[in-house]
C-alpha positions as CSV (number, residue, x, y, z in Angstrom):
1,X,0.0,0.0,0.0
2,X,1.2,3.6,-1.1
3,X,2.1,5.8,2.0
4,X,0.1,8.8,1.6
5,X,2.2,12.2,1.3
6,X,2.1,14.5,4.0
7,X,0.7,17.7,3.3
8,X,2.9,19.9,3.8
9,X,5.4,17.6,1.2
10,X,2.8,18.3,-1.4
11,X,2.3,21.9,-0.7
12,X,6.3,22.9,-0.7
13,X,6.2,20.7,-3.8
14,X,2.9,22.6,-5.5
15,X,5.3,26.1,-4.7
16,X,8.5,25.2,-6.1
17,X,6.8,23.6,-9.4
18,X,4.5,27.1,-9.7
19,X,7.5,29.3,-9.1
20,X,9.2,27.5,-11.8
21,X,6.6,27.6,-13.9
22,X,6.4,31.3,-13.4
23,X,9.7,31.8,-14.5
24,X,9.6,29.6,-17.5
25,X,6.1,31.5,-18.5
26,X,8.1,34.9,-18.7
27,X,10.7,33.8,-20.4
28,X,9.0,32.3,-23.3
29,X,9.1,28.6,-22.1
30,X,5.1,28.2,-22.3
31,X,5.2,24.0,-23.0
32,X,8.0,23.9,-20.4
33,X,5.8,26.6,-17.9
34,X,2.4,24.4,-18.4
35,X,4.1,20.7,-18.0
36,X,4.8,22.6,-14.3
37,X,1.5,23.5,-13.6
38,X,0.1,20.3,-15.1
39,X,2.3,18.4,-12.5
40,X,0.6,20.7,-9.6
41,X,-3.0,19.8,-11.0
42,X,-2.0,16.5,-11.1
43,X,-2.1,16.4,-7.3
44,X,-4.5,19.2,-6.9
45,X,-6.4,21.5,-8.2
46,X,-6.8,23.8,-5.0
47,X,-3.4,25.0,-5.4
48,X,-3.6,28.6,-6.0
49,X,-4.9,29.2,-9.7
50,X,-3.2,26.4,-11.0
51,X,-6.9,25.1,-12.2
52,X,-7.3,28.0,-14.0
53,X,-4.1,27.9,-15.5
54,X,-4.2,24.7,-17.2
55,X,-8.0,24.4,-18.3
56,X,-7.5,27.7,-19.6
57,X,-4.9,26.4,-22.5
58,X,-7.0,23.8,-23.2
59,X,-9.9,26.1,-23.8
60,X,-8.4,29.4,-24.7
61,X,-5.4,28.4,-26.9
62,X,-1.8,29.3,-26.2
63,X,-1.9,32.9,-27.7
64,X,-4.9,34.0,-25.7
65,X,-3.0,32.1,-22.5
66,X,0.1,34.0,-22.5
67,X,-2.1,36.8,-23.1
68,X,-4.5,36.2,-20.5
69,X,-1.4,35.2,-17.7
70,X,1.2,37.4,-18.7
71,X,0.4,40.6,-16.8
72,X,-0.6,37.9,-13.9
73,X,2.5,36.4,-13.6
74,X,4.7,39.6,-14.5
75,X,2.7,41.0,-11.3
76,X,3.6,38.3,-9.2
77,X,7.3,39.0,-9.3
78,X,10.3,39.2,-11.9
79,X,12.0,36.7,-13.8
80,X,14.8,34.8,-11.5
């Protein structure tokens, strides 16, 4: 039987995989950005807007993405 994660694992995890795929969103890495957040919804889609993030590619289409997450992301904190 699979030992469930703890919590906390998953949530330090969910950050570190957003922040990276933050930074790979801004600089022009969008396949590489939404395999990231793909990962997060994997385990959860509670984890901030990570829901919104990856149904919106499927729905919107990558231009209107970037579009729509740009000024989101750019907010959120420069490129590292």
């Amino acid at each position: 039987m699979k030992k469930p994660e703890d919590f906390f694992a998953v949530e330090q995890r969910s950050y570190q995989l957003y922040e990276e795929g933050r930074k790979l969103f801004l600089q022009g890495k969008h396949e590489e950005a939404l395999d990231r957040f793909k990962r997060i919804y994997e385990d959860t889609t509670a984890f901030r807007d990570v829901a919104e993030i990856v149904e919106d590619y499927y729905a919107r289409g990558q231009d209107e993405w970037v579009a729509k997450f740009r000024p989101r992301f750019e907010s959120q904190g420069g490129v590292a």
